[in-house]
C-alpha positions as CSV (number, residue, x, y, z in Angstrom):
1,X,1.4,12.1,-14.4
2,X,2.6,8.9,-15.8
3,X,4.0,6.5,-15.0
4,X,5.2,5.0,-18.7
5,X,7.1,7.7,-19.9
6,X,9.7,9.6,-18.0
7,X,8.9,13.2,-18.3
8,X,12.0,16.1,-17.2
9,X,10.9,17.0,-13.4
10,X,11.5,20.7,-12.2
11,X,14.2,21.3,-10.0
12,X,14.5,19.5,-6.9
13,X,15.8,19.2,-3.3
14,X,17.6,15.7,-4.4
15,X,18.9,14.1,-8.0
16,X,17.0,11.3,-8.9
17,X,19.8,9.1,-7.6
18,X,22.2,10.1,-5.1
19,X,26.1,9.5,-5.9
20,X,27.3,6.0,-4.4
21,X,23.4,4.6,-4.2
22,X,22.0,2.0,-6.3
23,X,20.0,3.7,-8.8
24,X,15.8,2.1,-9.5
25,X,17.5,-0.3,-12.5
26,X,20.3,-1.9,-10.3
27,X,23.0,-0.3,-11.9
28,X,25.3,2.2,-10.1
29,X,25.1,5.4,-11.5
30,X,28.3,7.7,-11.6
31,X,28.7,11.0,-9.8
32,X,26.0,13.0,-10.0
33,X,25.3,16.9,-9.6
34,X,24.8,18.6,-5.9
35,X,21.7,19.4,-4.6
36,X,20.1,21.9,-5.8
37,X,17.3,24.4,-3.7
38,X,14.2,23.3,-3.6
39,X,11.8,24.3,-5.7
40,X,8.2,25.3,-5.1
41,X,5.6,24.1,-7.4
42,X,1.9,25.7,-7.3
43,X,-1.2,23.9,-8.5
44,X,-3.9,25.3,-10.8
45,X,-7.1,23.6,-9.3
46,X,-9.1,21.8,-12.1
47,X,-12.3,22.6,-13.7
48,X,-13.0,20.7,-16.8
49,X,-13.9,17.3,-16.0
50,X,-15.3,17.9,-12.0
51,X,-18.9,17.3,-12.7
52,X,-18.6,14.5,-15.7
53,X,-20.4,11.3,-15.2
54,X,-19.0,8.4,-14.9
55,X,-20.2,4.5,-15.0
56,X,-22.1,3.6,-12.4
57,X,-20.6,1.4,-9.8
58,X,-21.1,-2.9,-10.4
59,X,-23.0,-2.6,-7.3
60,X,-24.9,0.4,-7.0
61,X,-27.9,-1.7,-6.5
62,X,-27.0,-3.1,-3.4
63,X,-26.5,-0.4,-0.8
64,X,-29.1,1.6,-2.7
65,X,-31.8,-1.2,-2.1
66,X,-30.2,-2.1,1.7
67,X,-30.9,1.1,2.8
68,X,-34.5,1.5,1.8
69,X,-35.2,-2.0,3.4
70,X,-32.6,-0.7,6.2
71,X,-35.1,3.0,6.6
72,X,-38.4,1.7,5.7
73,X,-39.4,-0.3,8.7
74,X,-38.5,1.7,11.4
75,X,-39.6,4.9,9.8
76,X,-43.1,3.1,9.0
77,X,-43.7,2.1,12.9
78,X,-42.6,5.2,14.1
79,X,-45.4,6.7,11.8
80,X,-47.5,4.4,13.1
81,X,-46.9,5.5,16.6
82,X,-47.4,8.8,16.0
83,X,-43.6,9.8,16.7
84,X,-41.9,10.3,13.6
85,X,-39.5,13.0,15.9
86,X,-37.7,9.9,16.9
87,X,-36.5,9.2,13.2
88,X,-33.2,10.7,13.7
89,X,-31.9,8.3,16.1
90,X,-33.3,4.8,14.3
91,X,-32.0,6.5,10.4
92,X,-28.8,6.6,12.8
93,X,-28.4,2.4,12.7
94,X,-30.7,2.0,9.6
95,X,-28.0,4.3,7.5
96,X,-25.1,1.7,8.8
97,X,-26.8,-0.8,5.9
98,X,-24.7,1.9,3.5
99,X,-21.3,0.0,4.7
100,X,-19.1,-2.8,3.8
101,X,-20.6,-4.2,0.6
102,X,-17.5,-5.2,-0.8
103,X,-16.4,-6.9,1.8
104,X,-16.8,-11.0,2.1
105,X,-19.3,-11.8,4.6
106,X,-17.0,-12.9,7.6
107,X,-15.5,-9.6,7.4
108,X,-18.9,-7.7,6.6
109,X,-20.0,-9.1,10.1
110,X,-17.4,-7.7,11.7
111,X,-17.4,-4.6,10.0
112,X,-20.8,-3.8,10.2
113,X,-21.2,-4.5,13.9
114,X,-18.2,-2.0,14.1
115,X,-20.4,0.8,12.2
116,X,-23.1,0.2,14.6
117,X,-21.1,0.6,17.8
118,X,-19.3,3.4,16.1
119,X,-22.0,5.1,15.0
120,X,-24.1,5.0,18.4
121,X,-21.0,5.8,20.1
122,X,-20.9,9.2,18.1
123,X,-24.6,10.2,18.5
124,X,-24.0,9.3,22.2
125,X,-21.1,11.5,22.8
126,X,-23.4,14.5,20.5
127,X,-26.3,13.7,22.7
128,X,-24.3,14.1,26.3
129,X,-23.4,17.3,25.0
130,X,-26.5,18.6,23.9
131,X,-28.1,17.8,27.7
132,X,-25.1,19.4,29.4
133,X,-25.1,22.7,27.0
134,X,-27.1,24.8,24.9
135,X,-24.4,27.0,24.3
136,X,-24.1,27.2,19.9
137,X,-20.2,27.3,20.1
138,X,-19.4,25.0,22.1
139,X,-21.7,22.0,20.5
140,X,-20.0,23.4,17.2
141,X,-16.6,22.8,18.8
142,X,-17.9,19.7,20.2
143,X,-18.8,18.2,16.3
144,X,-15.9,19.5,14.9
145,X,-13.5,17.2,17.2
146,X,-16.4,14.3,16.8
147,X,-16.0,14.9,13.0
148,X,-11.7,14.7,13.0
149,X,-12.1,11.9,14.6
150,X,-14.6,9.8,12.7
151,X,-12.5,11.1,9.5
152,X,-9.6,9.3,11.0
153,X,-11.1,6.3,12.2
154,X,-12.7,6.1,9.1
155,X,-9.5,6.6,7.0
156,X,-7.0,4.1,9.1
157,X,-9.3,1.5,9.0
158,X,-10.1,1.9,4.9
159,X,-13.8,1.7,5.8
160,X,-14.8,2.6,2.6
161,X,-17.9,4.2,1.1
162,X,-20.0,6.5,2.5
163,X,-17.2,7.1,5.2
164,X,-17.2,9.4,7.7
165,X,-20.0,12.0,5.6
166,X,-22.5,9.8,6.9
167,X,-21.3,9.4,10.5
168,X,-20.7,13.4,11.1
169,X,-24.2,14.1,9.5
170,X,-26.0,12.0,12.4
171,X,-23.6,13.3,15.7
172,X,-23.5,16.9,14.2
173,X,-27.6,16.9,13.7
174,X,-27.9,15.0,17.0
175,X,-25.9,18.2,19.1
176,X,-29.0,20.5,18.1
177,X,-31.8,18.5,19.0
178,X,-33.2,18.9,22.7
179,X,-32.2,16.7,24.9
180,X,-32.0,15.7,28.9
181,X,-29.7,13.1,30.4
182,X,-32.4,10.8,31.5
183,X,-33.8,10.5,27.8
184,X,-30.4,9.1,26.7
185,X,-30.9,5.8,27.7
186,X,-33.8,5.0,25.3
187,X,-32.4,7.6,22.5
188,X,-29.5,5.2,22.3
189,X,-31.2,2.2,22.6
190,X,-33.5,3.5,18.8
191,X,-30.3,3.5,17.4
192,X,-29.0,0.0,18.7
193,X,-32.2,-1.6,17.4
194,X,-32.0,0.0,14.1
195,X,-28.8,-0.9,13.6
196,X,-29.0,-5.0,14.1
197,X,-31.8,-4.8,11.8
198,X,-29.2,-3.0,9.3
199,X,-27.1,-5.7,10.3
200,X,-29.0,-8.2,9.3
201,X,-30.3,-6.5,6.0
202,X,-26.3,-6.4,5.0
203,X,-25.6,-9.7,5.8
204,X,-29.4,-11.4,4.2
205,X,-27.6,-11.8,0.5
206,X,-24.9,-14.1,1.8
207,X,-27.6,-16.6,1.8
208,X,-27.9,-16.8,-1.7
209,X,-24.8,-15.8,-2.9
210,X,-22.1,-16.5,-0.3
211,X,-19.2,-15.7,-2.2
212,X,-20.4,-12.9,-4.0
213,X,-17.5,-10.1,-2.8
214,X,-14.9,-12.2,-3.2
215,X,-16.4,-13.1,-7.2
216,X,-16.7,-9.6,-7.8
217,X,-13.1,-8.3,-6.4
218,X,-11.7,-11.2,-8.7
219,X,-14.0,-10.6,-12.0
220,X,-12.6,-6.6,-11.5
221,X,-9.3,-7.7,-11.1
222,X,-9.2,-10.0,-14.5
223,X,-11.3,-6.8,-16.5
224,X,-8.6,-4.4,-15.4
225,X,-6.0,-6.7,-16.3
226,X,-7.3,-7.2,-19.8
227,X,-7.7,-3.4,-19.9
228,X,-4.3,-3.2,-19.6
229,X,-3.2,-6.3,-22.1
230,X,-5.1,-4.7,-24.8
231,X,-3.2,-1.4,-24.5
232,X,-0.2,-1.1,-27.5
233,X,2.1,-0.8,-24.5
234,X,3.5,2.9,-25.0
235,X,1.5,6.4,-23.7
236,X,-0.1,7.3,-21.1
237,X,-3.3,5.3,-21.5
238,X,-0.9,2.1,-21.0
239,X,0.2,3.5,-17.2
240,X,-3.2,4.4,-16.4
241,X,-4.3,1.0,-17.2
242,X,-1.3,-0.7,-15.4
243,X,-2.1,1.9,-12.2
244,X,-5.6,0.1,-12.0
245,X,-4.7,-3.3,-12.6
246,X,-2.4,-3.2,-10.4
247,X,-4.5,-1.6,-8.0
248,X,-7.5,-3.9,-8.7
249,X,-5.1,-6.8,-8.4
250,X,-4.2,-5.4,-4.2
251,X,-7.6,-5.1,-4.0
252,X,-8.7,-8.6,-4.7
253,X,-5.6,-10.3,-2.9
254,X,-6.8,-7.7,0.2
255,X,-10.5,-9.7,-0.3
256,X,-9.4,-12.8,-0.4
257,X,-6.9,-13.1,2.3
258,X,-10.3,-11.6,4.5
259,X,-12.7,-14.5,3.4
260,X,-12.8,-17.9,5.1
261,X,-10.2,-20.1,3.6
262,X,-12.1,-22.6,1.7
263,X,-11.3,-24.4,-1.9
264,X,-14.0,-21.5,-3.3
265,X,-11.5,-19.3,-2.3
266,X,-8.1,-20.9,-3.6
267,X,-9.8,-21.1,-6.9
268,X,-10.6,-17.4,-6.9
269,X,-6.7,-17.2,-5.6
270,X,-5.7,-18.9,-9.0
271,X,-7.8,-16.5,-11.5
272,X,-6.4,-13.5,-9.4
273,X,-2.8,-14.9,-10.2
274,X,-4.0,-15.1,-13.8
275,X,-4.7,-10.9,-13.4
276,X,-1.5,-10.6,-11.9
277,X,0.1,-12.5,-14.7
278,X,-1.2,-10.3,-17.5
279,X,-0.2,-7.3,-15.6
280,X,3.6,-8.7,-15.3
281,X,3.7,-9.6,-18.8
282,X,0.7,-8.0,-21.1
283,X,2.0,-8.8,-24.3
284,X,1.5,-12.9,-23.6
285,X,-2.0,-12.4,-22.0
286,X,-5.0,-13.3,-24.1
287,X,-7.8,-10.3,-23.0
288,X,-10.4,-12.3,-24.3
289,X,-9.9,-14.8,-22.2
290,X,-10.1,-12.7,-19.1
291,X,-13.1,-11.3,-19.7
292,X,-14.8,-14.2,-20.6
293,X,-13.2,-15.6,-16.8
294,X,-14.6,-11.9,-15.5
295,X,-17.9,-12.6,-17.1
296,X,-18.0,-16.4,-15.8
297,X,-17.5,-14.7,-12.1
298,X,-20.6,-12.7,-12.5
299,X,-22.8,-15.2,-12.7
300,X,-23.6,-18.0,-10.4
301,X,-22.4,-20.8,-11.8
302,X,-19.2,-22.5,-10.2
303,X,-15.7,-21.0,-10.6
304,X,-13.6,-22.8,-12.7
305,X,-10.1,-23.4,-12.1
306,X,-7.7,-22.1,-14.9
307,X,-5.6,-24.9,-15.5
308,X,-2.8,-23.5,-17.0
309,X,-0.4,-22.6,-13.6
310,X,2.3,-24.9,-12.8
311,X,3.6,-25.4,-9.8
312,X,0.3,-24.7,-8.3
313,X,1.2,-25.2,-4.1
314,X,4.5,-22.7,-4.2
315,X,2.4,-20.4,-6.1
316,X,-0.7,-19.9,-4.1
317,X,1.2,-19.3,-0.5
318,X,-0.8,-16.7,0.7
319,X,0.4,-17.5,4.0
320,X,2.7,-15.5,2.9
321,X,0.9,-12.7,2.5
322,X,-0.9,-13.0,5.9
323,X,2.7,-13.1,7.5
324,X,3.7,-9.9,6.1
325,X,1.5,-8.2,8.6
326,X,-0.1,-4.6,8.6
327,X,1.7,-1.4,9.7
328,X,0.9,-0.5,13.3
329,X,-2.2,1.5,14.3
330,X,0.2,4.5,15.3
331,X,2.3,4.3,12.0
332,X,-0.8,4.3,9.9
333,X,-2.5,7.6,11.9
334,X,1.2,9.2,11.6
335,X,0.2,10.2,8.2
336,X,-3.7,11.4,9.0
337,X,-2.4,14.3,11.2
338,X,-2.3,17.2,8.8
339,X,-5.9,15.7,7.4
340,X,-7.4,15.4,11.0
341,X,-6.1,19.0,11.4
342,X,-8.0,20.2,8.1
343,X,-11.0,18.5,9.4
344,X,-11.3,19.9,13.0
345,X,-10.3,23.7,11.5
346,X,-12.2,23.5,8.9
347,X,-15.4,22.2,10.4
348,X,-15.4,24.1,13.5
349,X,-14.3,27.5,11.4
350,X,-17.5,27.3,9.3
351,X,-19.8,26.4,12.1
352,X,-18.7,29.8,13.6
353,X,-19.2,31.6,10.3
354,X,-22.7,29.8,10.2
355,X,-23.4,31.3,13.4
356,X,-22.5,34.2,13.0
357,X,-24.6,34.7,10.1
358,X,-27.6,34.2,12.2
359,X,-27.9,30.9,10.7
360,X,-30.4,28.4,12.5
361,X,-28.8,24.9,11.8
362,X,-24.9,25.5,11.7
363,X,-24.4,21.8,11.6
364,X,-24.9,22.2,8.2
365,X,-21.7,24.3,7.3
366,X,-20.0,21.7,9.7
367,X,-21.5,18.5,7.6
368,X,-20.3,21.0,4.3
369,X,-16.4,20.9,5.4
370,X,-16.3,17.6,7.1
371,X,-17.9,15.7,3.4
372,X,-14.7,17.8,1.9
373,X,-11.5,16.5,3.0
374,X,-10.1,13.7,0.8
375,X,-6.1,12.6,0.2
376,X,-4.7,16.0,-0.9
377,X,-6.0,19.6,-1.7
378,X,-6.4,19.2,-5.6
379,X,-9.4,15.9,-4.6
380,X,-10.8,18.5,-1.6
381,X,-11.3,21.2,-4.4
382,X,-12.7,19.0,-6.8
383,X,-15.3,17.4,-4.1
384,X,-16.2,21.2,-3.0
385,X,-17.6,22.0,-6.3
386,X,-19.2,19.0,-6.9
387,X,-20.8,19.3,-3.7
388,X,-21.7,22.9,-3.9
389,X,-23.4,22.2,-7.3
390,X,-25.0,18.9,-5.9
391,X,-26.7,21.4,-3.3
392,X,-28.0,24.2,-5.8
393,X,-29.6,21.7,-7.7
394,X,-31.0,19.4,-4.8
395,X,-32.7,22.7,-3.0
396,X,-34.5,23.3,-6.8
397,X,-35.5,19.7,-6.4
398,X,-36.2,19.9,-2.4
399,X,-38.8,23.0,-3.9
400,X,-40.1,20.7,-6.5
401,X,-40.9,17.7,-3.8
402,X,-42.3,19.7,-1.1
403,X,-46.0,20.1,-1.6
404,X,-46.3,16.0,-2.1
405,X,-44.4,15.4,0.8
406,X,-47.1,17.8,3.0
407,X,-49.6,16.3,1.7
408,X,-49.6,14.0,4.6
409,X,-47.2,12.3,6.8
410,X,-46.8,8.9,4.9
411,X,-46.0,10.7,1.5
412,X,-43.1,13.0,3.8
413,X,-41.6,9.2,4.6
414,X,-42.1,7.5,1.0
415,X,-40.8,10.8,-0.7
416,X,-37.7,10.2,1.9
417,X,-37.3,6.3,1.1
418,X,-37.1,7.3,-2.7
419,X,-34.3,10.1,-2.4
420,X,-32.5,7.3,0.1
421,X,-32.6,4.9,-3.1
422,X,-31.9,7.7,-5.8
423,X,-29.2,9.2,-3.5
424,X,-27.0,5.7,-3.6
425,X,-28.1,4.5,-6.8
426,X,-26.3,7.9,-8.5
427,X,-23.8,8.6,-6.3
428,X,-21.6,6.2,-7.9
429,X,-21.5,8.0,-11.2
430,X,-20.1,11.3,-9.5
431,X,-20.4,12.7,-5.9
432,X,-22.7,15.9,-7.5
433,X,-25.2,14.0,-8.5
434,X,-26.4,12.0,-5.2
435,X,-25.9,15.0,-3.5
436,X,-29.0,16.2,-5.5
437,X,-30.7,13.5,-4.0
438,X,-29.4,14.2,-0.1
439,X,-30.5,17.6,-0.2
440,X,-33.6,17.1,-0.4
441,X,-33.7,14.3,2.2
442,X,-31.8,15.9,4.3
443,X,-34.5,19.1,4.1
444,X,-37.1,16.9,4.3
445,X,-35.9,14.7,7.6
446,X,-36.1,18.2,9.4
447,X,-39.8,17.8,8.8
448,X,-39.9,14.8,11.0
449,X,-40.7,16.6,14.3
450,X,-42.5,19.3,12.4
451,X,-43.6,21.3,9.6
452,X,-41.0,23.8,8.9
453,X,-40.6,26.9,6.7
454,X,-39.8,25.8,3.5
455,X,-38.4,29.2,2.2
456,X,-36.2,29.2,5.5
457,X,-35.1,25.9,4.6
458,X,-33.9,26.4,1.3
459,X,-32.3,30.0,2.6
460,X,-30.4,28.3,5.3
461,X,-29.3,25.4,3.4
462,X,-27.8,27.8,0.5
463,X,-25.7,29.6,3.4
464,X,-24.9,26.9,4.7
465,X,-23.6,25.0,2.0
466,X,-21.8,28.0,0.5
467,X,-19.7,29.2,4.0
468,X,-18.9,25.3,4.7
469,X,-17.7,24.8,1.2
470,X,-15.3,28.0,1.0
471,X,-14.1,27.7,4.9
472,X,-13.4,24.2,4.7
473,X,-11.3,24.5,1.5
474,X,-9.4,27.2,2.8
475,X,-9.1,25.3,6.1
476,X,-7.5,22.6,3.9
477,X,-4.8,25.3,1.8
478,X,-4.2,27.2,5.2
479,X,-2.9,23.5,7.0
480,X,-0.4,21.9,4.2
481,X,0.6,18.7,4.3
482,X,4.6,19.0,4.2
483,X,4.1,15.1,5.3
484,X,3.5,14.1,1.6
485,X,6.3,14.2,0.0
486,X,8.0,11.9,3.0
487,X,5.9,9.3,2.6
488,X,6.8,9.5,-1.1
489,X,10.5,9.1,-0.5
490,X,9.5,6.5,2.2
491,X,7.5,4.6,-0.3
492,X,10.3,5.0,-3.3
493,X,13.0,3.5,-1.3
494,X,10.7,0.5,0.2
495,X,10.0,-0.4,-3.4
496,X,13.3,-0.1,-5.1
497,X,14.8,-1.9,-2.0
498,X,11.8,-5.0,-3.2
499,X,12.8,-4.9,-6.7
500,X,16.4,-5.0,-5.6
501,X,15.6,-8.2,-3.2
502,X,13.4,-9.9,-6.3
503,X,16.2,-9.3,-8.6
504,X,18.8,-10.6,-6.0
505,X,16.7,-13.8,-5.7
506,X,16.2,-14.2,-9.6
507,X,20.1,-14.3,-9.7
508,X,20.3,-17.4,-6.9
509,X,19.8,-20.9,-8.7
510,X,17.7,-22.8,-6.3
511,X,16.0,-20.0,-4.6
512,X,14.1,-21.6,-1.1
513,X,10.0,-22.8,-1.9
514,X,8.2,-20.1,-1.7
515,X,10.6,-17.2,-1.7
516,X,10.0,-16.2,-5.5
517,X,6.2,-15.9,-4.6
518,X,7.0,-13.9,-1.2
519,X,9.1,-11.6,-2.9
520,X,7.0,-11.2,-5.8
521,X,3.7,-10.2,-4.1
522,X,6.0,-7.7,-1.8
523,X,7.0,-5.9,-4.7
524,X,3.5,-5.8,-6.1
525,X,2.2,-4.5,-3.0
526,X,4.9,-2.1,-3.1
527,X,4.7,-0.8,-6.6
528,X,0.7,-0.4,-5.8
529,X,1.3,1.9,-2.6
530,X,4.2,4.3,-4.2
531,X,1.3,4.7,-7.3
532,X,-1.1,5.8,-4.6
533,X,1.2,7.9,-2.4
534,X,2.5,9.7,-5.6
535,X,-0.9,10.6,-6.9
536,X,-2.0,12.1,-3.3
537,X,1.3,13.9,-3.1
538,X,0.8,15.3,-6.7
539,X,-2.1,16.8,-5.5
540,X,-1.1,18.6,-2.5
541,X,-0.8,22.3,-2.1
542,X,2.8,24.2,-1.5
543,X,4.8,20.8,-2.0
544,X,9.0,20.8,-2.9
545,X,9.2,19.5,-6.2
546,X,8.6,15.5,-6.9
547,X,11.1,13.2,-8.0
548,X,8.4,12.4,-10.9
549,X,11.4,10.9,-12.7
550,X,12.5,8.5,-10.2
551,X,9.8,7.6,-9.5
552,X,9.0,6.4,-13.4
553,X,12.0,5.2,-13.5
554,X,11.0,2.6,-10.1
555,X,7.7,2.0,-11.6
556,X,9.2,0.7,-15.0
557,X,11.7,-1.7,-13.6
558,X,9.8,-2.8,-10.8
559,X,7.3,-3.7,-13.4
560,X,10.3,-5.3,-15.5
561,X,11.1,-7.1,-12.6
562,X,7.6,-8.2,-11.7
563,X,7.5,-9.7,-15.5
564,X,11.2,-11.7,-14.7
565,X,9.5,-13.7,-11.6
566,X,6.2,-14.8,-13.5
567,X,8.5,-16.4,-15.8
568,X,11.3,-17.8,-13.8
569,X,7.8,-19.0,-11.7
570,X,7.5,-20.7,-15.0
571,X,4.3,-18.9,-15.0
572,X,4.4,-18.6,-19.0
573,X,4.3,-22.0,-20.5
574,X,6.4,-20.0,-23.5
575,X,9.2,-18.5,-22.0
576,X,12.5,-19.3,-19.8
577,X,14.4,-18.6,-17.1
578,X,16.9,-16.8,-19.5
579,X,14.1,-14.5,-20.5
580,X,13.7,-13.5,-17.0
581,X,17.2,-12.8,-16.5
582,X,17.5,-10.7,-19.8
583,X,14.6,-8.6,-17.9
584,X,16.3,-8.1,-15.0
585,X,19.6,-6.7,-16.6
586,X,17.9,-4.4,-18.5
């Protein structure tokens, strides 16, 4: 959809402005039709475009070399010892190097010791089950609930990439393997070990580059920015630029406000500004200059500090920011229901197909549905092909690798280590092609204990993949999210009500210090959530009609707005307060 040029919705529940309100520009529109029944609106689930490749990521590098040094170590003394069965529980903490490496390195620490706990906390609840039972359904109804959960932890807490896939694969694998309560203790204690040294492995590059995250979510936010200066202004290539800038933009502000405060920092807080400055106003931004700011950031060298902002003190009071504050835990899982509903249905429904297909490792189908579930039906459809294709083309490759990983037990670990690497290094460029990569890995880890039938294997894995692919999606059409288009309403009204409070302060003369910059980075923040909760609504299954046009129309002058504080900020050496205010009233 976008966001730059209204387009005629299809009939819906509510007009775009209800008679007597305040319509998105601040002008109060006359009496308007009744409502009209809602209308239904059906998607047609994409092909074209699933399985394209895309760049890789800026960083694919680093969890793709973290894990091998994460892996290598333990798998190589275990090999050593002779007891390469115990692999599954040390991959368990060595896989927690995947995590957290955009984040500064304060929060890192924090984050990654969170992984750990979470992680060992999972395999322990998977292990108690598997001494208690050996009944198949229950430990499938057992990962199921361990899956909704990790997907929802996961989620409120923005984790990030690899998420919950990664999490589920251990617990779920975990509730198969033979196990008595008094080997617990020491099971859990592999994991514990493995995952300090993952700790450490993530937090090794602050040494050299301490500020690297923070550089990087800046450098992103000025080449976005640029993106979006260089557009003509018109189409929809200009609001899909804007939609990123703006996004890359929350992004860096969310990086910064979670690193140390140091001067480092407030001059990374002053190039941000610059970003948010183009995006307000494109047409007086120089995208040269950006990128040649972006490519400084990349380097090593020291940041310098623009020295074109005015005002400098009122503008950088992030304090503000920090005393916004974050929903509450509760109101941030409110919307995760219908999703932690998809995952526990979905995951526990192809387990039971698995077994009841005769089908030795129905973890497999539950791993299948679990890696499916993203924001809205139209994302879970897309990620169900790519991952069904990833699969076909990783068994051909799992075939390919076999006979040099039996060729002894140090080739099976090396042939691992190089899939971990390839699997993360790919990934990036589209979720297909790691998984041709995991496939393999995954087949081959099952070889840790023992040789196993690699026809069976490759059977098994095919079912598998197949029944938790086409369960898990219809889990996800048969529970709709009727939630989605509440939170877009919710989201529409908080940010026409911060336009309406930017414009009301543009209007005052002497508005207080710091209240233009409070008011400003509200709307932005606002303007960035109603893109994101639009786009996962437009993707849901069954939904009333959108109000696509209102929600253009908020985007546009929100944006107008936006462009009326930078300059009455004084923000643009070249413009006035009057130029603002023109801005405002249009």
């Amino acid at each position: 959809m976008s966001s730059a040029t209204p387009r005629r919705p299809r009939p819906s529940g509510r007009p775009a402005s209800a008679p007597g309100t305040r319509s998105a520009s601040g002008t109060r529109p006359g009496p308007g039709p009744g409502p009209r029944p809602a209308a239904r609106r059906r998607l047609r689930l994409p092909v074209a475009g699933v399985l394209r490749l895309g760049r890789p990521s800026d960083i694919w590098f680093k969890p793709a070399l973290s894990v091998v040094a994460a892996v290598a170590p333990p798998n190589l003394i275990l090999l050593a010892l002779g007891r390469l069965d115990l692999a599954l529980y040390t991959m368990a903490g060595s896989l927690c190097a995947l995590y957290a490496h955009n984040r500064p390195y304060a929060a890192r620490a924090r984050v990654l010791a969170g992984v750990v706990l979470g992680m060992t906390g999972g395999l322990a609840v998977a292990l108690l089950a598997a001494s208690l039972t050996t009944d198949a359904v229950a430990l499938v109804t057992v990962g199921a609930l361990l899956a909704a959960a990790q997907k929802v932890l996961c989620d409120v807490t923005r984790l990030g990439p690899p998420g919950n896939v990664v999490l589920t694969f251990i617990s779920s694998a975990a509730l198969f393997v033979p196990q008595t309560p008094g080997q617990l203790p020491a099971h859990l204690g592999l994991p514990l070990a493995a995952g300090v040294w993952a700790w450490v492995i993530g937090m090794a590059p602050g040494l050299l580059r301490p500020h690297g995250p923070e550089r990087r979510a800046t450098a992103h936010a000025l080449e976005t920015a640029a993106a979006h200066a260089a557009t003509d202004g018109t189409g929809d290539d200009h609001a899909r630029t804007r939609a990123a800038a703006a996004a890359a933009v929350h992004a860096a502000w969310q990086t910064l406000l979670s690193a140390r405060a140091t001067e480092n920092r407030r001059a990374l807080e002053r190039l941000v500004v610059r970003a948010e400055i183009a995006l307000a106003a494109p047409a007086d931004a120089d995208p040269a200059q950006l990128r040649e700011r972006a490519r400084q950031l990349r380097g090593t060298g020291p940041v310098r500090h623009p020295g074109d902002l005015v005002d400098d003190d009122e503008l950088l009071g992030v304090d503000v920011e920090l005393a916004v504050g974050r929903p509450s835990l509760w109101h941030r899982l409110g919307p995760l229901a219908p999703i932690a509903a998809r995952t526990a249905l979905g995951c526990a429904l192809a387990g039971y197909v698995s077994l009841a297909l005769g089908v030795g490792r129905p973890y497999w189908a539950l791993v299948t549905a679990a890696s499916l579930y993203q924001a809205n039906v139209t994302l879970t459809w897309k990620r169900g092909v790519q991952r069904v294709v990833g699969n076909l083309v990783g068994v051909l490759a799992f075939a390919a690798l076999v006979p040099l990983a039996h060729l002894t037990r140090a080739a099976l670990v090396l042939v691992c280590l190089a899939l971990n690497f390839g699997a993360e290094a790919l990934i990036s460029r589209n979720y297909w092609l790691g998984s041709v990569c995991v496939t393999p890995m995954a087949l081959l880890i099952t070889e840790f204990a023992q040789v196993q039938d690699s026809g069976r294997l490759i059977t098994e894995r095919l079912a598998d993949t197949l029944v938790g692919a086409v369960v898990g999606f219809v889990a996800a059409v048969a529970v709709t999210n009727r939630r989605a288009g509440d939170r877009l309403g919710h989201a529409l009204t908080c940010a026409e009500q911060a336009r309406e409070r930017a414009a009301r302060l543009l209007t005052e003369p002497s508005p207080a210090p710091g209240a233009l910059e409070s008011v400003r980075r509200g709307l932005a923040a606002a303007l960035v959530d109603l893109r994101a909760t639009a786009d996962a609504a437009s993707g849901e299954w069954w939904q009333r009609a959108l109000p696509e046009e209102r929600v253009v129309s908020a985007e546009q002058s929100g944006h107008r707005t936006l462009a009326a504080t930078v300059r009455r900020q004084g923000l643009l050496l070249d413009r006035d307060a009057s130029a603002g205010a023109e801005d405002v009233r249009r």
